[in-house]
KETIFI-13599 format. One line per field, with one value per residue: residue number from 1; residue in one letter; chain; x, y, z of N, C-alpha, C in turn. Coordinates in steps of 0.05 Angstrom, whole numbers, padded with zeros to 5 digits. Layout:
<nodes>
nukol = [NUM:...]
lomar = [a:...]
logu = [A:...]
n.east = [X:...]
n.north = [Y:...]
n.up = [Z:...]
ca.east = [X:...]
ca.north = [Y:...]
ca.up = [Z:...]
c.east = [X:...]
c.north = [Y:...]
c.up = [Z:...]
</nodes>
This chain:
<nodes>
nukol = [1:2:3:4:5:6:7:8:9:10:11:12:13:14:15:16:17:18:19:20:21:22:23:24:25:26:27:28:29:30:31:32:33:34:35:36:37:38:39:40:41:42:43:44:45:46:47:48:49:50:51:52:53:54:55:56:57:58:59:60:61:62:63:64:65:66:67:68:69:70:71:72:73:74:75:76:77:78:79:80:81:82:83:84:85:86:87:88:89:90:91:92:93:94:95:96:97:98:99:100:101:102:103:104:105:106:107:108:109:110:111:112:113:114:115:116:117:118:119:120:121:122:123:124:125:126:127:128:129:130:131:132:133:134:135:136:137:138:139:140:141:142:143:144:145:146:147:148:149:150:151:152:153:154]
lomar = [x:x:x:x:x:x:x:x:x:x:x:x:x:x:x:x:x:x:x:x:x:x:x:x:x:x:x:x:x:x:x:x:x:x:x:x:x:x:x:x:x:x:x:x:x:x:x:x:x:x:x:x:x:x:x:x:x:x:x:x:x:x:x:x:x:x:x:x:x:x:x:x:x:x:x:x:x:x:x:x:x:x:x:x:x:x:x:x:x:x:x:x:x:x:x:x:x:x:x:x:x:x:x:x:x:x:x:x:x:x:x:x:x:x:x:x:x:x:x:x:x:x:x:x:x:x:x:x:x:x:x:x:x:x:x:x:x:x:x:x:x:x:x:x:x:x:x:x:x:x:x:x:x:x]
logu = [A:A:A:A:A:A:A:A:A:A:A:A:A:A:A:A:A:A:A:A:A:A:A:A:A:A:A:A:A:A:A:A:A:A:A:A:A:A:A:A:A:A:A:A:A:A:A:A:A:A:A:A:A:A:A:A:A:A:A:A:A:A:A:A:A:A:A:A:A:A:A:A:A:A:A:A:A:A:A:A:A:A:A:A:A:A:A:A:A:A:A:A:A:A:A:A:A:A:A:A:A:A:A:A:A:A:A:A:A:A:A:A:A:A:A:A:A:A:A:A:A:A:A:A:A:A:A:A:A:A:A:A:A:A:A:A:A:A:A:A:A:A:A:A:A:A:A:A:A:A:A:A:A:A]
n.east = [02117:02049:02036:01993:01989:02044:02043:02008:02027:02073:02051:02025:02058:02078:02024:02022:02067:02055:02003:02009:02032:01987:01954:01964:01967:01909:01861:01809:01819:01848:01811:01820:01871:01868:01836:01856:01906:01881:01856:01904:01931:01903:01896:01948:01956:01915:01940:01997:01975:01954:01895:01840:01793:01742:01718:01760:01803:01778:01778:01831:01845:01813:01838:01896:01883:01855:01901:01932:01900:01897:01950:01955:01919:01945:01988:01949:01941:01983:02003:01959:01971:02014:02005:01961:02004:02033:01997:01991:02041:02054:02026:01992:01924:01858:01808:01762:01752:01809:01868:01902:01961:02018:02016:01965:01929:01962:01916:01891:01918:01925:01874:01860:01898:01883:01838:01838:01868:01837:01790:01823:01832:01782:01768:01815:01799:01752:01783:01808:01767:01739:01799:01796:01751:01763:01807:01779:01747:01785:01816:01778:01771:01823:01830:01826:01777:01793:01783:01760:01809:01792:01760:01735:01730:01677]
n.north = [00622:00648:00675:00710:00734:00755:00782:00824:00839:00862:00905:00924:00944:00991:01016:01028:01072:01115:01127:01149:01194:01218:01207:01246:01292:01297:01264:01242:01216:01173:01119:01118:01117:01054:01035:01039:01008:00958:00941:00933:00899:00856:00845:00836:00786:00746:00756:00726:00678:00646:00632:00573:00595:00653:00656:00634:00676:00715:00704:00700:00752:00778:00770:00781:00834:00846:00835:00878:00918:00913:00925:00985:01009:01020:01051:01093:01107:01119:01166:01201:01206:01232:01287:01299:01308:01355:01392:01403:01417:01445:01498:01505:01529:01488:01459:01450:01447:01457:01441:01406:01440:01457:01464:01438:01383:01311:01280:01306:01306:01248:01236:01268:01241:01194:01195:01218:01182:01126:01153:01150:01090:01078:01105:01081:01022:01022:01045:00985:00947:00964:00947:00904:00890:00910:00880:00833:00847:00866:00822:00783:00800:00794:00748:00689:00649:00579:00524:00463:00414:00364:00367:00351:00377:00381]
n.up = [02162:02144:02079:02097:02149:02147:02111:02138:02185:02158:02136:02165:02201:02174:02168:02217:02233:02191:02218:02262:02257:02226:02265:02307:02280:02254:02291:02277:02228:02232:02228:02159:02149:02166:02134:02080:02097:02114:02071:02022:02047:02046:01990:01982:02005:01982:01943:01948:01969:01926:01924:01914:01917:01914:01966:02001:01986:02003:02070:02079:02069:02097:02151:02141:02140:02183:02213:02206:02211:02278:02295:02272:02309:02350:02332:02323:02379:02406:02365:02385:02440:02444:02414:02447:02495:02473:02458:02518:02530:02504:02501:02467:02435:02454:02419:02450:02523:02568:02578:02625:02661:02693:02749:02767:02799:02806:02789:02748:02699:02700:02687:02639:02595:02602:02584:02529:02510:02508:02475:02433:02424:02410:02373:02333:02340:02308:02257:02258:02243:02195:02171:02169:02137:02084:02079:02074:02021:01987:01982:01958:01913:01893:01889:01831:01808:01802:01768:01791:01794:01786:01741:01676:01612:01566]
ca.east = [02096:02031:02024:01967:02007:02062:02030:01989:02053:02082:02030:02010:02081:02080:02017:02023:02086:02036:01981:02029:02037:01959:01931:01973:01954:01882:01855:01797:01827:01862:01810:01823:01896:01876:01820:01873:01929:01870:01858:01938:01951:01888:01903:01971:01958:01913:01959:02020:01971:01941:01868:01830:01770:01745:01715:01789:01813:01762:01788:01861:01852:01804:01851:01923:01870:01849:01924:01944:01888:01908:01974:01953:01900:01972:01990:01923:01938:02004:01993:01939:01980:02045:01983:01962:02024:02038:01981:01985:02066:02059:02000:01972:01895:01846:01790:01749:01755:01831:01896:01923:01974:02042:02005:01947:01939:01966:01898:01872:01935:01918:01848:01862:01919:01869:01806:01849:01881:01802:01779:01842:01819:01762:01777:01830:01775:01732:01793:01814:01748:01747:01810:01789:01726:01767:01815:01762:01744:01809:01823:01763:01764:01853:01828:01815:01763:01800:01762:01767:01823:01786:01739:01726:01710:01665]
ca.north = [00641:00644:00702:00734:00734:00762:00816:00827:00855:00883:00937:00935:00968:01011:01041:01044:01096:01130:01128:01159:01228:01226:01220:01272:01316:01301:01242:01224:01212:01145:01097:01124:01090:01027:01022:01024:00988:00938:00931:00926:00870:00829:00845:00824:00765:00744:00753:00708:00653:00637:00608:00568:00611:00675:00656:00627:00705:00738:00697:00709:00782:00786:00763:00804:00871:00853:00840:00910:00941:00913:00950:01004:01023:01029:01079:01115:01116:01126:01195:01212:01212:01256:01310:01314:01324:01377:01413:01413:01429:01473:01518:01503:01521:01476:01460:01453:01448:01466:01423:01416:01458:01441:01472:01424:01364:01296:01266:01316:01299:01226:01235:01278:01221:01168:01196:01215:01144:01112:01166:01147:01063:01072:01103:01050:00993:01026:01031:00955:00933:00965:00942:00882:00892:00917:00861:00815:00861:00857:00794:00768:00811:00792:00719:00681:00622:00565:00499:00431:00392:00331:00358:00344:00387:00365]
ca.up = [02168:02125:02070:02109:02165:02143:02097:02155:02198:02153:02119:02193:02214:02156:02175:02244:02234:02184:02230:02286:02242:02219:02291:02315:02266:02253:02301:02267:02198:02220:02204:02128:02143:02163:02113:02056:02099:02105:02038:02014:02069:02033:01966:01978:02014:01968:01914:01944:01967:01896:01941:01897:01911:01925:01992:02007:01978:02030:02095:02076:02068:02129:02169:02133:02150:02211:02228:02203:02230:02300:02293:02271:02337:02370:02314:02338:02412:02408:02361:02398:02466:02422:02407:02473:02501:02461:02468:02543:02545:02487:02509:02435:02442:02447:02412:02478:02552:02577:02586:02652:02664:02710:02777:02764:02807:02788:02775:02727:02680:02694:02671:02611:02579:02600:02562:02509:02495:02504:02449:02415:02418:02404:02332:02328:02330:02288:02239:02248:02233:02170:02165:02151:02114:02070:02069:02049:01998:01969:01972:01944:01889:01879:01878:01816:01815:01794:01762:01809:01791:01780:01727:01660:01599:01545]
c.east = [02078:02036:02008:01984:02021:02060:02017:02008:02067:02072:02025:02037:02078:02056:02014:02050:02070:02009:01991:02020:02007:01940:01948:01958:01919:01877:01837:01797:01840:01850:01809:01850:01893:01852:01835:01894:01907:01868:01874:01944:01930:01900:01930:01973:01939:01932:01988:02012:01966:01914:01855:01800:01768:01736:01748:01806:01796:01779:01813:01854:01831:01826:01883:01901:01869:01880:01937:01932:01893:01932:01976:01933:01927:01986:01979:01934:01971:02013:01976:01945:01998:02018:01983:01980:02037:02023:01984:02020:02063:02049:01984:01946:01889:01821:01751:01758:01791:01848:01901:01950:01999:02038:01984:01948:01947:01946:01882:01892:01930:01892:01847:01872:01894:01847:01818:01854:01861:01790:01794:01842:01803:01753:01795:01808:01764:01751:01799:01793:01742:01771:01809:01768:01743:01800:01804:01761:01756:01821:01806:01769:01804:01838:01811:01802:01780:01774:01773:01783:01804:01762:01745:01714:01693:01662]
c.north = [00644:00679:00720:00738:00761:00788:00840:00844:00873:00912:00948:00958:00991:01038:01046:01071:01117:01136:01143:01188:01230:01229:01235:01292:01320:01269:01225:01213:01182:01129:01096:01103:01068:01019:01019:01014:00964:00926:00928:00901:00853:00827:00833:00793:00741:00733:00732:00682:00632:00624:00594:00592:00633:00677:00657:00660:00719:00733:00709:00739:00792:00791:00782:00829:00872:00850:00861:00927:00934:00929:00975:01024:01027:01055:01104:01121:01135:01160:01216:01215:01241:01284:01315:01325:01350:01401:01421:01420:01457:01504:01521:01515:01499:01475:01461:01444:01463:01440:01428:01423:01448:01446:01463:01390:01334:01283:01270:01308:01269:01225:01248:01255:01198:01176:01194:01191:01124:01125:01153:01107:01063:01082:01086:01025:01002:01019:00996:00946:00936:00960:00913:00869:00904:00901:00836:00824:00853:00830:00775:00778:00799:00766:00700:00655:00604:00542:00482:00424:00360:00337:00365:00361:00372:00381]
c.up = [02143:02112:02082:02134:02173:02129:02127:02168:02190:02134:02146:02207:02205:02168:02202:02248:02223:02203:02259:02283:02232:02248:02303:02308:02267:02255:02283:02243:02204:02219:02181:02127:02137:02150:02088:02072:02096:02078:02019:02025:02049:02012:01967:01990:01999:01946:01916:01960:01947:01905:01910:01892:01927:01950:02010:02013:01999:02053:02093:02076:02091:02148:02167:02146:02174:02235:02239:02216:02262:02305:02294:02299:02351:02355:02320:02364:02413:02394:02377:02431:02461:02426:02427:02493:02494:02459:02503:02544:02528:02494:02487:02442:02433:02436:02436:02505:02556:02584:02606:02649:02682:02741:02777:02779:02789:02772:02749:02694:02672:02676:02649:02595:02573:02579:02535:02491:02495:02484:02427:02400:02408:02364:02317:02325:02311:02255:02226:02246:02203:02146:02151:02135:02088:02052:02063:02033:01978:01964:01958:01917:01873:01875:01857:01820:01794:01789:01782:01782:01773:01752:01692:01640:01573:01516]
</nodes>
């Protein structure tokens, strides 16, 4: 399995457990996760390919971010389901409209979860995209320009 890969899965686990307990708490804070898991998976992927160049160091760490940040939008939804549940068993307030309730028909429960977990994607993409703007970033910036092989100083 390639370094980017492999970085890629595993910053991406890491912060999808972290990204579990941050969209719970406060939803719109998890593309902050996967803008630094993005930018750990490059930087590290980066760092245990050795690319010759820093374009080389961008792709690789595009690709480790945009791994992690795929991961992590499941982090998002998956928090962001936990919350709402809890507000609607708990009787938490809400910040607006009302939770269905347990004398509420089944559809209005369906359509709460569902919007929820579509609000909850849709800050997930936003994260994994910066997830991997920010594993180019990093990986350009971990990778050193090497000289060609074949050349010649004078």
């Amino acid at each position: 399995m390639q370094p980017r890969t492999r970085m890629g899965l595993i910053v991406g686990a890491i912060g999808l457990v972290l990204n579990i307990c941050v969209a719970g708490f406060i939803g719109f804070c998890g593309p902050l996760v996967s803008l630094i898991a993005g930018g750990a998976a490059g930087f590290f992927a980066a760092q245990q390919e050795k690319l010759a160049t820093k374009g080389d160091g961008a792709r690789a760490g595009a690709t480790a971010g945009a791994i992690a940040g795929g991961l992590i939008i499941l982090g998002q939804i998956i928090g962001a389901l936990g919350a709402l549940a809890y507000v609607q068993f708990s009787g938490a307030p809400v910040l607006f409209g009302t939770a269905p309730d347990a004398s509420s028909p089944a559809s209005f429960s369906l359509i709460y979860y569902l919007t929820g977990a579509g609000t909850a994607f849709c800050f997930g993409l936003v994260g994994a995209l910066l997830a991997a703007g920010a594993g180019a970033g990093a990986g350009y910036l971990a990778t050193q320009d090497q000289p060609p092989a074949n050349s010649t100083t004078v």
